[in-house]
Each structure stands twice: as structure tokens, then as C-alpha cells.
N, C-alpha and C positions, 0 to 999 in steps of 0.2 A: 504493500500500500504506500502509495507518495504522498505524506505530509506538504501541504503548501500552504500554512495558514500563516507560515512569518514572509511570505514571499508575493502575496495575493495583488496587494499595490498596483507591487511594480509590475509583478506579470499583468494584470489588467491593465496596466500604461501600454506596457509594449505586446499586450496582446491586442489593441485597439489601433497601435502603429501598424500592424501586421496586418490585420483588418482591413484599414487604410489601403494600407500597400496594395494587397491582392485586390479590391477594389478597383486601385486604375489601373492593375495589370489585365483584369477578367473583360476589361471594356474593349480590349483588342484580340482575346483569348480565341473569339470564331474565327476572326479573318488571320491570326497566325500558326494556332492550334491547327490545322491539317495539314500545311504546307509543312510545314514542321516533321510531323508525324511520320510524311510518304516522304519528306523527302532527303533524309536523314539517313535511315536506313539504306533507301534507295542509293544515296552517293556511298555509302562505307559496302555494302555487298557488292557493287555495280561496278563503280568507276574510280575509288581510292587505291590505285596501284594494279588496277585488277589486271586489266587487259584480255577481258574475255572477249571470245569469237563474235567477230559485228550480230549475227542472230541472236545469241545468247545477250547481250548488252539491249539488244531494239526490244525485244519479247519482254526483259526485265521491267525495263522505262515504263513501256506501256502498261504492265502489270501495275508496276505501282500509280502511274499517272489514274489511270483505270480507279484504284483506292482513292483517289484524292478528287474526287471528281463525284465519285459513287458515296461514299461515307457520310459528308454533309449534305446530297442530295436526297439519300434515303433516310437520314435523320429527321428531317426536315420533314418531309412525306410520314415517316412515322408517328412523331411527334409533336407536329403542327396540327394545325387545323384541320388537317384531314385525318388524321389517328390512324393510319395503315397498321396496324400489325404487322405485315409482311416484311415493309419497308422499314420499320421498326427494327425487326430480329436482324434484319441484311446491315443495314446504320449503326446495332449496337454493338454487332462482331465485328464488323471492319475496324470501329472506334476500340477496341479493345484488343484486337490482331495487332494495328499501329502504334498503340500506346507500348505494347510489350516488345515491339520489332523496334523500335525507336529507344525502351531503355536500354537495350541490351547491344543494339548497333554504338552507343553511347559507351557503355561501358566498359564493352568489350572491345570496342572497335580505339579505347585510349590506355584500358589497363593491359589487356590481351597483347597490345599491339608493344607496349614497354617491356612487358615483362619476356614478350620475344625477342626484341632487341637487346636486353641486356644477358641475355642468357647464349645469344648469337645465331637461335633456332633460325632458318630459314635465310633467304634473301629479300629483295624487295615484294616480287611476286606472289614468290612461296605464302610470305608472311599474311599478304594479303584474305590469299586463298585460306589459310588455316581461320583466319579470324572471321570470315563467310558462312564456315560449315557451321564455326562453335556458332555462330548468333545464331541461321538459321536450326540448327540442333537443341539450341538452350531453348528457344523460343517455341518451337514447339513442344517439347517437355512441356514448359510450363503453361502453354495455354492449354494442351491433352488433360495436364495434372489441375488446371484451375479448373476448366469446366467442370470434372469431374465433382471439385467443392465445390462448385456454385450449385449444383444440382441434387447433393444428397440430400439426408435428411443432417440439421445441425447433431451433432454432440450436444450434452448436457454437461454443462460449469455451474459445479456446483461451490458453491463457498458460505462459510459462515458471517456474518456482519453484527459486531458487538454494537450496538448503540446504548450507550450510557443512561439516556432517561427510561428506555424498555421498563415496564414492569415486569417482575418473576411470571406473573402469571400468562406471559404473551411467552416469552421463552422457548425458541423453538416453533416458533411462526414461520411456515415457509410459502416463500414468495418466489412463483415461479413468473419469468420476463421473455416476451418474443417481442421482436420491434420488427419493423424494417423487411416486413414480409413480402412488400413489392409486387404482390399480383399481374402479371402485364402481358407484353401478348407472348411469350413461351406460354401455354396452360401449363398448371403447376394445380389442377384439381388433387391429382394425387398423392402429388406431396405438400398440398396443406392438409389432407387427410393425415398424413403419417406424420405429422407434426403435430396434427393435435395428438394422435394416439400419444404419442414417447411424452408430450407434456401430462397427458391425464395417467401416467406409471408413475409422474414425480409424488402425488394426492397433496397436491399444495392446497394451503387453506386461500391463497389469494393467490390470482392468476392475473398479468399486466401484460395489453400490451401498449407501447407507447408510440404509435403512430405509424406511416407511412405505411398503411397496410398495402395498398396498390398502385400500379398508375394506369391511370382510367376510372371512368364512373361505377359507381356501386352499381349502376344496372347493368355497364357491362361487364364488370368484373364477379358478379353475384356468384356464381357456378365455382370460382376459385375460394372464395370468401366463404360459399357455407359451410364448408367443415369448422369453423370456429365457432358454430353454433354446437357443436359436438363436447366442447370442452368442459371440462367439469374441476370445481373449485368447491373446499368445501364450505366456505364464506362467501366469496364476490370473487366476480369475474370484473375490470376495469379497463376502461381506453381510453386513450388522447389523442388527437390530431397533428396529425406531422405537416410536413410541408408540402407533402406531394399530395394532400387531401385537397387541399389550397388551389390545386393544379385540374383538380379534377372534381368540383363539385361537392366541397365536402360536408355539406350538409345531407345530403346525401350517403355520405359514409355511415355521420352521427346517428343516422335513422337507421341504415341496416342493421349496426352493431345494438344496437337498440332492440331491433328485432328479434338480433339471434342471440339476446339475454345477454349481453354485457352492459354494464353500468358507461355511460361517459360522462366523466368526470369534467365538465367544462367549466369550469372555474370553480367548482365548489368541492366538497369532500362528504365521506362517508366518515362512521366510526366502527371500527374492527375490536371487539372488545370480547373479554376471557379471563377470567378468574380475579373479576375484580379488575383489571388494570381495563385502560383503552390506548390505540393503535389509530393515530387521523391519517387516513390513507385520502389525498386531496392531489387534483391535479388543474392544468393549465392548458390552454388552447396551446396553440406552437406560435412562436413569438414571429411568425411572416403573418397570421391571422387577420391579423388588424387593417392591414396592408392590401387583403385581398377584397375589400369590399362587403362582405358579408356582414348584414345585418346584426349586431348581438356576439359576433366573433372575434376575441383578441385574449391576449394571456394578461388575466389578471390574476396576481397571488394573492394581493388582499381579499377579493371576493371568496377567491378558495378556500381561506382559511377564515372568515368570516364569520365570530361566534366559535371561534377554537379555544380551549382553556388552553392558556399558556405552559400550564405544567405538562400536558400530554404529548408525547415524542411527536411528530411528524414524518409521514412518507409521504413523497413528493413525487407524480408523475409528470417530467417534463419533455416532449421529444426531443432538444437540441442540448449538449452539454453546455451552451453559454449561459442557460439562464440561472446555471448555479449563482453567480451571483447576484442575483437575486433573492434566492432559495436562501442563501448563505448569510444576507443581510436581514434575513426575517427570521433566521433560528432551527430552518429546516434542520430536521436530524439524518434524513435520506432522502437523495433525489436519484430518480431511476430516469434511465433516458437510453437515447440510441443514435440514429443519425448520421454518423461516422462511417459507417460500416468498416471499422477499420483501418480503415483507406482502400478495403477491396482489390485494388491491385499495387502492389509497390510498384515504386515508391509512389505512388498517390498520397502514403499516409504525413508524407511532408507536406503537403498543398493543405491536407485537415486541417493540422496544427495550425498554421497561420488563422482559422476562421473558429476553431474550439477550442478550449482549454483543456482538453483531456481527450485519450485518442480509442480506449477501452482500459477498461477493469475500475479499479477501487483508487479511489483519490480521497484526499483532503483537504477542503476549501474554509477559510476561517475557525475559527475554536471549534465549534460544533458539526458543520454541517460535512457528510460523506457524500459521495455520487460513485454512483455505480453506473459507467458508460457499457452497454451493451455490441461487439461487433457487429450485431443484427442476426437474422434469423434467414433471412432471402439474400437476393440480390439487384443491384438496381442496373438498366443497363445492358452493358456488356455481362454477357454471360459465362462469367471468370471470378473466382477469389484467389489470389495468387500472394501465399504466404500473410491470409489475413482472414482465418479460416471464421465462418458461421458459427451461432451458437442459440443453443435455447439455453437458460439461464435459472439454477436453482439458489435462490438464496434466503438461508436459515438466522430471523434474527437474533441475539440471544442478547439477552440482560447482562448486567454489570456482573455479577458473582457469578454466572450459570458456567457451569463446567461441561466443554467440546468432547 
């Protein structure tokens, strides 16, 4: 667990500089993000010393030109205005093909390429040649070995979380967490079926998830979305709003989950209570809400906690790890959230950091308050998690003296 509460400040100064930064960097991010991508790798397999056969060089170019052409055209077609699916799964693998053919043409194409030279392997050519196979060789590995995570069912991380004001009698409350389910046009009916299953083997008393359950409408997404009507908790089942709800209607979302018996927590809170103590399990719209127009939709904490006895611990459902500070300046004792996914493909998880404070697991933010970041349970996108694996999430709160 990382302690940050002598450090919060200043990391909120320069976590706000960071912010900034990536801000006017994202403003040119479309129009240099592809050329980037294709054409990167395209010069270090292609043309950096190669001197491959004129066929072999023309068929490359155009392959890659082909990706840089097709990528943002099919994204666009996917996830514009017209919502293709089709065009969608074609835009989100080419954008994930290039992003992992582009770090590694990177990588290897500066570390690969020294480490050949000081060692004296090869000549110009040779050298060339060896550093082609390793990209495209690593690159395939790992996009064969990411799909494969992007597509099973998560693992279960399980962990204990001490909170100090716990009562004895809550001791051993387990809170099982899925975020970031992503619904979208792969069908994934199946495996939100087998997800619920392996969550209802955990018999958690409260079951969270905190947002971004699909991209697309709950009417078009409904068929992947009902198995979470399956799920069983033996207290409450609870939801938040992500930001990709924002994207797709999500009042609409708030009503399905509604329907299929989860509680949504929009600005206010429930009480979880057992042998005498109580448990304020309270959550928050997602802090893009406000922004998207909707009527009644924005992250308010004071409304959530509205009429909370002060002495009572606090669980906090937020989707984005920034609004700890928020959480953190009202005395939250836990805040669960998701959003990150990790960073889903390295290095992605460097770009997070610049826009979260926390990139997964258990943190420390001021005297009191914990945040437990979730990798996510889906995947958004590119249909890849590459060293940034999925997870369903069990955690056991336990009181001050309870013995593990």
C-alpha cells in the first residue's frame, strides 16, 4: 500500500500541471497520433538500413499506409455518429496493432539496435534485419498473448482492507468490485454470464460496480448487460456512472440497472448495518456528468453523504481515481473506483498517471481516506490487455483489532 498523505499538496500541484500539460498535448493527439503510429514502425522495419527487394519495400508502405488511412476512418465510422460495430472492431484493432508495433519498433529499434552494436553482432544490414524479426516476433507475442487477457474471464484479487472506524460487528464484510465492463460491439453475452457466475462463488455481502459498464445504449447493449441481473449479494447490489455512460445515454443505463435490481447510488447513500455497528456505503455520478447536459446529473459528495453521522466509517463509490480528493477532504474512509484500466496496454499506463493519481490497487490519500483503484473487469477498445491484466475484485473489510 503507498502512503501519500505527507505528499498530497504537492502531488495535487503537479498532478494539475500534468493535467494541464496532457490537455494541450490531446488537442493535436488525432491529427498526430496515427501518422505517428504507421509511420514509425513503418520506417524502422522498412527503410532504417534495410535494403529490402523494391516488392518487398512497395507491398510494406502500402500495408502500412493502408493502417493509417483505414484506422481513423473506421474509428470514426465506429464510433461516431453512425455506431458501426463493424467498423468499430476493424478501428479498435488496427489502433491497438499500431500502438504495440510502434512501442516496440521504439524500443527495440534504439535499445536492440545498441546493444548490437556494442557487442559487435552483425553489420549494418544484418543489424537491421535482426531488429525487424525481434519487433515483428515481440509484437505478435504480445498482441496473441493480450487478446487472449482481454477476452477471458478476470481472476479474483482478493485483499483485506483495515479501516480504522469499522465497527467489530461489520468485521469481515466482503465487498466484491467489477468496473469497467465495457459492453460494445465484440458480444461479450457470454462472458458477462461467466462473470457474474465466478462473482456470485465470492457470497459477498455487497457487490459494486462502479461504472463504465458499456459503450452504446442500454437498448443496444441490453443482451450483454443482462446477466448482471443474475448477481447475487447478500445485502445490496450498487452502481455509478462512468464516463462512457455520458457517451451513450446514460440515463438510460441508470434505468436498466435499476431494473435488473441494482441500487444506483446517485448522489446519495445507503446504510449497511450488522451487529450493532453501521457501514455508509454512498456514491457519486462521475465527475464528466455535469458537463454532459443531463438534467439532475453531476457528482455531488455533499448530497451523498447528506444526513450521515459523522462517527460512521464511509464507503465511497466513485468511477474516476481523481475525485479522491474530494473523498479525502470530507473524511471518506474508502473510495472504490476504476477507470484506468491499468493503462490496458503498456506503456499506456504512463499517459494515466499524468490524468489520475493512482494507477491500480490500494493507496493512501490524506490521514484517513484509502482508494482502492480497480484494473477493470473488461476492456475498452482495442481488444488487448498487454501486461495490465483484468480483474474482479474481492475485498474483506476488517476493524481495528480483528485478527486476518
Amino acid at each position: 500500500m503507498t502512503d501519500t498523505s505527507d505528499t498530497r499538496p504537492a502531488d495535487s500541484e503537479a498532478r494539475s500541471a500534468g493535467q494541464s500539460a496532457l490537455h494541450r498535448v490531446m488537442r493535436y493527439v488525432p491529427l498526430i497520433a496515427p501518422v505517428l503510429l504507421w509511420a514509425v514502425p513503418c520506417w524502422v522495419l522498412l527503410y532504417a538500413g534495410q535494403h529490402w527487394p523494391l516488392p518487398v519495400t512497395l507491398a510494406g508502405s502500402a500495408l502500412f499506409a493502408l493502417g493509417l488511412v483505414a484506422m481513423p476512418l473506421a474509428m470514426a465510422r465506429g464510433h461516431g455518429r453512425r455506431q458501426q460495430d463493424g467498423a468499430a472492431i476493424v478501428g479498435d484493432t488496427l489502433l491497438g496493432t499500431g500502438w504495440v508495433l510502434f512501442t516496440w519498433s521504439v524500443l527495440l529499434g534504439v535499445l536492440l539496435r545498441l546493444a548490437l552494436l556494442l557487442t559487435g553482432v552483425g553489420e549494418g544490414q544484418d543489424r537491421a534485419r535482426i531488429i525487424t524479426w525481434a519487433v515483428l516476433g515481440v509484437s505478435a507475442v504480445l498482441l496473441a498473448w493480450g487478446y487472449v487477457e482481454a477476452r477471458r474471464v478476470p481472476r479474483v484479487r482478493r485483499l483485506d482492507v483495515r479501516l480504522p472506524r469499522l465497527g467489530a460487528g461489520l468485521d469481515g464484510t466482503r465487498v466484491a468490485l467489477i468496473t469497467d465492463t465495457h459492453y460494445g460491439p465484440l458480444d461479450r453475452a457470454r462472458w458477462s454470464a461467466r462473470v457474474c457466475e465466478t462473482v456470485n462463488t465470492l457470497e459477498a455481502d455487497l457487490v459494486c460496480h462502479t461504472g463504465d459498464i458499456a459503450d452504446g445504449t442500454a437498448e443496444r447493449r441490453r443482451a450483454q448487460a443482462a446477466p448482471l441481473g443474475t448477481v447475487r449479494a447478500t445485502r445490496a447490489r450498487v452502481y455509478v456512472t462512468g464516463n462512457h455512460e455520458y457517451y451513450s445515454e446514460a440515463q438510460g443505463w441508470v434505468d436498466l440497472m435499476d431494473e435488473l435490481g441494482w441500487e444506483p447510488l446517485r448522489n446519495r447513500h445507503l446504510l449497511l448495518e450488522r451487529g450493532g455497528d453501521t457501514l455508509v456505503v454512498a456514491g457519486v455520478d462521475d465527475v464528466t456528468a455535469e458537463s454532459s447536459g443531463l438534467e439532475g446529473h453531476r457528482a455531488h459528495l455533499d448530497g451523498a453523504l447528506s444526513g450521515v453521522d459523522p462517527d460512521h466509517p464511509v464507503l465511497l463509490l466513485a468511477h474516476q481515481p481523481k475525485f479522491v480528493d474530494r473523498a479525502a477532504a470530507a473524511g471518506v474512509d474508502l473510495q472504490l473506483s476504476g477507470h484506468t484500466h491499468g493503462g490496458q496496454i503498456w506503456p499506456f499506463h504512463h499517459l494515466v498517471r499524468l490524468d489520475q493519481p493512482a494507477l491500480a490497487g490500494l493507496t493512501r490519500h490524506g490521514d484517513r481516506t484509502l482508494l482502492y483503484t480497480s484494473r477493470g473487469t473488461g476492456f475498452w477498445g482495442p481488444p488487448f490487455r498487454v501486461f495490465a491484466p483484468s480483474e474482479i475484485t474481492l475485498l474483506v473489510l476488517r476493524s481495528p483489532g480483528a485478527v486476518t
